[in-house]
VOMIZA-635538 format. One line per 8 residues: number of its first residue (from 1); their letters; for each residue x, y, z of N, C-alpha, C. Coordinates in Angstrom, 1 decimal, m for minus. Atoms other than C-alpha are relative to their C-alpha. Example, Ala and Ser with C-alpha at 12.3 -4.5 7.8 and 13.67 -1.06 7.14 Angstrom:
1) AS) 0.9:m1.2:0.0:12.3:m4.5:7.8:0.9:1.2:0.0  m0.9:m1.1:0.0:13.7:m1.1:7.1:m0.8:1.1:0.8 .
# end
This chain:
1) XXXXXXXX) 1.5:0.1:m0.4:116.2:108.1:79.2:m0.8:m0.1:m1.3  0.7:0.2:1.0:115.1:108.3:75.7:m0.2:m0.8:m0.7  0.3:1.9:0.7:115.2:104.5:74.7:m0.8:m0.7:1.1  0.9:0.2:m0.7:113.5:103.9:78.0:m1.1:0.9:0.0  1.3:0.0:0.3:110.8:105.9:77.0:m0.8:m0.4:m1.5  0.6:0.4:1.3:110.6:104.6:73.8:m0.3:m1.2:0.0  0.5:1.7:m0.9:110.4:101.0:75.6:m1.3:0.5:0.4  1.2:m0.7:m0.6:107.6:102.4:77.2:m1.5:0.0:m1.0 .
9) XXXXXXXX) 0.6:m0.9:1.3:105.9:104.2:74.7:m0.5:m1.2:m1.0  m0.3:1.3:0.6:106.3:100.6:72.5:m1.1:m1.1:0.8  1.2:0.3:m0.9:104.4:99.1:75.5:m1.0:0.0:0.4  1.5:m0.9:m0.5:101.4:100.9:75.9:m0.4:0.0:m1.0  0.3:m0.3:1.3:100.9:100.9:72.4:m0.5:m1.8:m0.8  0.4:1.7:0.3:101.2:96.9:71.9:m0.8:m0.3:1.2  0.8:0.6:m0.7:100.0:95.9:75.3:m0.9:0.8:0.9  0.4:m1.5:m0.8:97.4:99.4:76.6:m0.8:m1.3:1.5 .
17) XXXXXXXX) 0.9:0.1:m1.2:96.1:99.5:79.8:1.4:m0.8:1.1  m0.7:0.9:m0.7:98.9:97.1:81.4:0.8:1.4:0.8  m0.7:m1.2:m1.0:100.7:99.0:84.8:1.7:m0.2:m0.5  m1.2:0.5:0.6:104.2:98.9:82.8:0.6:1.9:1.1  m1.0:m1.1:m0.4:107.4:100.8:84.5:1.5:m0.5:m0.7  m1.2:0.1:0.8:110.3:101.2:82.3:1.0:1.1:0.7  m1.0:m0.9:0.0:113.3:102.7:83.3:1.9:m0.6:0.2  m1.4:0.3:0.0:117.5:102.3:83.8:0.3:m1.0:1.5 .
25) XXXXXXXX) m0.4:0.7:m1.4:118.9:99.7:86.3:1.9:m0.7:m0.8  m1.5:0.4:0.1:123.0:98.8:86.3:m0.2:m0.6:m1.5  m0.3:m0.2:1.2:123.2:99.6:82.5:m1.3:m0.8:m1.1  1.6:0.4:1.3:119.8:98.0:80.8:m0.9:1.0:0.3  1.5:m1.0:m0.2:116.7:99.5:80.3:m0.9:m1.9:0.9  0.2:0.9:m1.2:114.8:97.5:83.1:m1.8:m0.2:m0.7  1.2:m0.2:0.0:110.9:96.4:82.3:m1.2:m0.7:1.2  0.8:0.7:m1.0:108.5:95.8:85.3:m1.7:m0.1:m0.6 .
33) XXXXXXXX) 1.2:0.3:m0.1:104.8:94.6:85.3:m0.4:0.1:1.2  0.5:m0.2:m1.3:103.3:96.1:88.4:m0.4:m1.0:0.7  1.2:1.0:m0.9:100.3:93.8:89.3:1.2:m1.4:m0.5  m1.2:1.2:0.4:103.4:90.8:87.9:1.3:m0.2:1.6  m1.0:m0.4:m1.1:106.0:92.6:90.9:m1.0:m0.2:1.2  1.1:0.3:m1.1:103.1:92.2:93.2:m0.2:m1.4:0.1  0.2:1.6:m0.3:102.3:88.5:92.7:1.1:m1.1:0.4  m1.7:0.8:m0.2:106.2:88.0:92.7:0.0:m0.1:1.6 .
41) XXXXXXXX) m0.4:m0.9:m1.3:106.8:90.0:95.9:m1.4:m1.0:1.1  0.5:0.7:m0.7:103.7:87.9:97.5:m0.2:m1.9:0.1  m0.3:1.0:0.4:104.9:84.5:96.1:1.6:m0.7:1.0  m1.4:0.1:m0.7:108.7:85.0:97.6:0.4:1.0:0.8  m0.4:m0.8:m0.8:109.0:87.8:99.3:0.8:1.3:m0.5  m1.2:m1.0:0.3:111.5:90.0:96.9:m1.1:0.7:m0.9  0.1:m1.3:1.1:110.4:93.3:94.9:0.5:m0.1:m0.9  m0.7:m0.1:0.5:111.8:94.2:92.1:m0.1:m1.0:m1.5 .
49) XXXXXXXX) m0.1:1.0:1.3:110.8:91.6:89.5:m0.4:0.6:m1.8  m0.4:m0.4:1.6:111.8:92.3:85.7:0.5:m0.5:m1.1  m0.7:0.2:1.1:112.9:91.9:82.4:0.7:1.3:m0.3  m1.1:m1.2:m0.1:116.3:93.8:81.6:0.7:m0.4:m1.7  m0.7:m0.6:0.9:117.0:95.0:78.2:1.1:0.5:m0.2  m1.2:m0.8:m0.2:120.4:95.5:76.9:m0.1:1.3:m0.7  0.5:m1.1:1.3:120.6:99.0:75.1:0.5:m0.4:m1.2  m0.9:0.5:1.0:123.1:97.3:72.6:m1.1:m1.0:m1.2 .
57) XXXXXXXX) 1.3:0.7:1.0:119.7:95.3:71.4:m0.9:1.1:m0.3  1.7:m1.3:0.3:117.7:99.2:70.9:0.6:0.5:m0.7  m0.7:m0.7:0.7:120.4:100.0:68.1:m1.2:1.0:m1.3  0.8:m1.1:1.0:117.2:101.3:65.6:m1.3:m0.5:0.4  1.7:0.3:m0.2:113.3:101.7:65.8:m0.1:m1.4:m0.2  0.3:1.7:0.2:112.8:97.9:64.5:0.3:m0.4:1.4  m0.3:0.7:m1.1:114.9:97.0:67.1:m0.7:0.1:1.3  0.8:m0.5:m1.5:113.3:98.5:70.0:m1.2:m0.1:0.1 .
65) XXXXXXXX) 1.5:0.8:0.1:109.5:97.6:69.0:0.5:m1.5:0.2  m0.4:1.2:0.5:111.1:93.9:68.4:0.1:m0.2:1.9  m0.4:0.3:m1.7:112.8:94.1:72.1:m1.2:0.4:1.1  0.9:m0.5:m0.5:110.0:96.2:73.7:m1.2:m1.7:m0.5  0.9:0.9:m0.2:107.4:93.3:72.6:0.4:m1.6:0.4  m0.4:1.0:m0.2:109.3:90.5:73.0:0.7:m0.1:1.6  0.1:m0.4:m1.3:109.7:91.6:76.9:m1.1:0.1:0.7  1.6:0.0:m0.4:106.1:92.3:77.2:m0.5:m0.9:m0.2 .
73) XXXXXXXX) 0.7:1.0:0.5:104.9:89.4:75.7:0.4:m0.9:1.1  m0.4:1.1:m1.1:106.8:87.3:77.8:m0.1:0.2:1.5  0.6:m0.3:m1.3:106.1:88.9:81.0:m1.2:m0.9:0.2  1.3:0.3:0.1:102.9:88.5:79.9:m0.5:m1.5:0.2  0.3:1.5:m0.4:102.4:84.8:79.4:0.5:m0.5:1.0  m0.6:0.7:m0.9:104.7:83.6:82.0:m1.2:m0.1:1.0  1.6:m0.6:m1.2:102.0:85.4:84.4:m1.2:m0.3:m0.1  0.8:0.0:0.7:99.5:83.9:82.5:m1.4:1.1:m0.5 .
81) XXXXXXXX) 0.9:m0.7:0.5:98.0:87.1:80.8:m0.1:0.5:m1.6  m0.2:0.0:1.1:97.2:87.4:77.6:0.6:1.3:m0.8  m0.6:m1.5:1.0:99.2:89.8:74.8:m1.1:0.5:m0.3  1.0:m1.8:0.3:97.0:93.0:74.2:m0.2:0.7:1.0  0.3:m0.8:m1.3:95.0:95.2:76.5:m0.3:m0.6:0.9  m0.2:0.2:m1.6:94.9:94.5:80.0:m1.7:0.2:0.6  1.6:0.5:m0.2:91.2:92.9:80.8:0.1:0.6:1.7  0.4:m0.8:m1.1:91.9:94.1:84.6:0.6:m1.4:0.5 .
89) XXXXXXXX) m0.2:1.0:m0.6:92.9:90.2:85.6:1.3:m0.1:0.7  m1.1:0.1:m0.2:95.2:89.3:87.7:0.6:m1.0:m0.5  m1.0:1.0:0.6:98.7:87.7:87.0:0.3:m1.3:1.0  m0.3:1.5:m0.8:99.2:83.8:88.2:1.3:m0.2:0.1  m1.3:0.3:m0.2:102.7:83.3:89.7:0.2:m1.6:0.1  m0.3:1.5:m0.1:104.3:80.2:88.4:0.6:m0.9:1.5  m0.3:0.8:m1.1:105.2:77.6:91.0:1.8:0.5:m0.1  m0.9:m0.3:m0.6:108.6:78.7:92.6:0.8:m0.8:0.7 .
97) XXXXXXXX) m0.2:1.1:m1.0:111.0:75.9:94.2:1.7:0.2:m1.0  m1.2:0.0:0.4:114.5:74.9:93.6:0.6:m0.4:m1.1  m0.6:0.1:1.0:114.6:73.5:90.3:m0.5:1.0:m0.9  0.1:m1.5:0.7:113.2:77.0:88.9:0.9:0.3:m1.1  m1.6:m0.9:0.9:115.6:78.0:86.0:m0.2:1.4:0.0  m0.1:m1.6:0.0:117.0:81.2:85.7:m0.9:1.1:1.1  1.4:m0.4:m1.8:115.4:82.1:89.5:1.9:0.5:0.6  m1.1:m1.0:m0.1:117.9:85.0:90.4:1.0:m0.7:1.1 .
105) XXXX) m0.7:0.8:m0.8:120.9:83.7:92.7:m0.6:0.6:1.8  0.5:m0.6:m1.0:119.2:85.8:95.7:m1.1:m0.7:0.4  1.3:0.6:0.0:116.2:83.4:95.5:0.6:m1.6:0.7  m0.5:1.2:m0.6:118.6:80.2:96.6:0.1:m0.4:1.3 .
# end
């Protein structure tokens, strides 16, 4: 739990104000974007949408700012919101269809 709160922690520090939930899922540290899981979840129907850190990438502090922003960031633009604090806007769910890359095998 202590590299998932240092994900965290890493989070709120680069991007404040954003509804971030970090925690463990089948061996990563998992990072969700609430109001991001919300536009997902009313886009397709599924919960649960994330970026999944291995811990094998949180071997030292560098690493784990490095991983920790480079998970936020990218949440972030995908959703189109900008890196830093969290203006209140909501996130825009990209267009969703069958040539999607990397669109989980549960989405087919």
């Amino acid at each position: 739990m202590a590299l998932a709160k240092e994900v965290a922690e890493t989070l709120n520090r680069l991007y404040p104000h954003h509804p971030w939930l970090v925690g463990f899922q089948g061996g990563n540290v998992i990072v969700r974007h609430m109001a991001i899981d919300d536009v997902v979840h009313q886009a397709v129907g599924m919960r649960g949408f994330a970026y999944a850190i291995d811990p094998k990438d949180l071997q030292t502090p560098s690493a784990i700012t490095h991983a920790a922003m480079s998970a936020g960031g990218q949440l972030l633009e995908a959703f189109g919101l900008p890196r830093g604090p969290w203006d209140g806007r909501d996130p825009v769910c990209p267009p969703w269809d069958e040539t999607t890359p990397h669109k989980p095998k549960a989405w087919h």
